[in-house]
C-alpha positions, 0 to 999 in steps of 0.5 A, a space after each residue: 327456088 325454094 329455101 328447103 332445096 338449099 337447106 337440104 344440101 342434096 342437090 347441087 348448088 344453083 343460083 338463088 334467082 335465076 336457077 343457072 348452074 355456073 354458080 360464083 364460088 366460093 358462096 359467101 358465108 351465110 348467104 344462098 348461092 348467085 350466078 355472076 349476072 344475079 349477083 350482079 343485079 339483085 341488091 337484097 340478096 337472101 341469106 341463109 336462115 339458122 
């Protein structure tokens, strides 16, 4: 997924990784929306940019 869909915030949250729309909620703060299975797997997980 690309960081201006995010950023944007016009479209509905997705996973960062995997693009799943059953995201974990609530997202942690400064840190770009995972499914259960992605948060799971991916180590370095994306923060958001400022």
């Amino acid at each position: 997924m690309e960081v201006p869909y995010f950023s944007s915030r016009l479209y509905p949250n997705v996973c960062f990784q995997c693009g799943n729309t059953e995201i974990l909620s609530p997202t942690p703060a400064g840190q770009h929306p995972y499914c259960s299975e992605c948060n799971i797997s991916v180590k370095a997980k994306k923060r958001k940019g400022k």
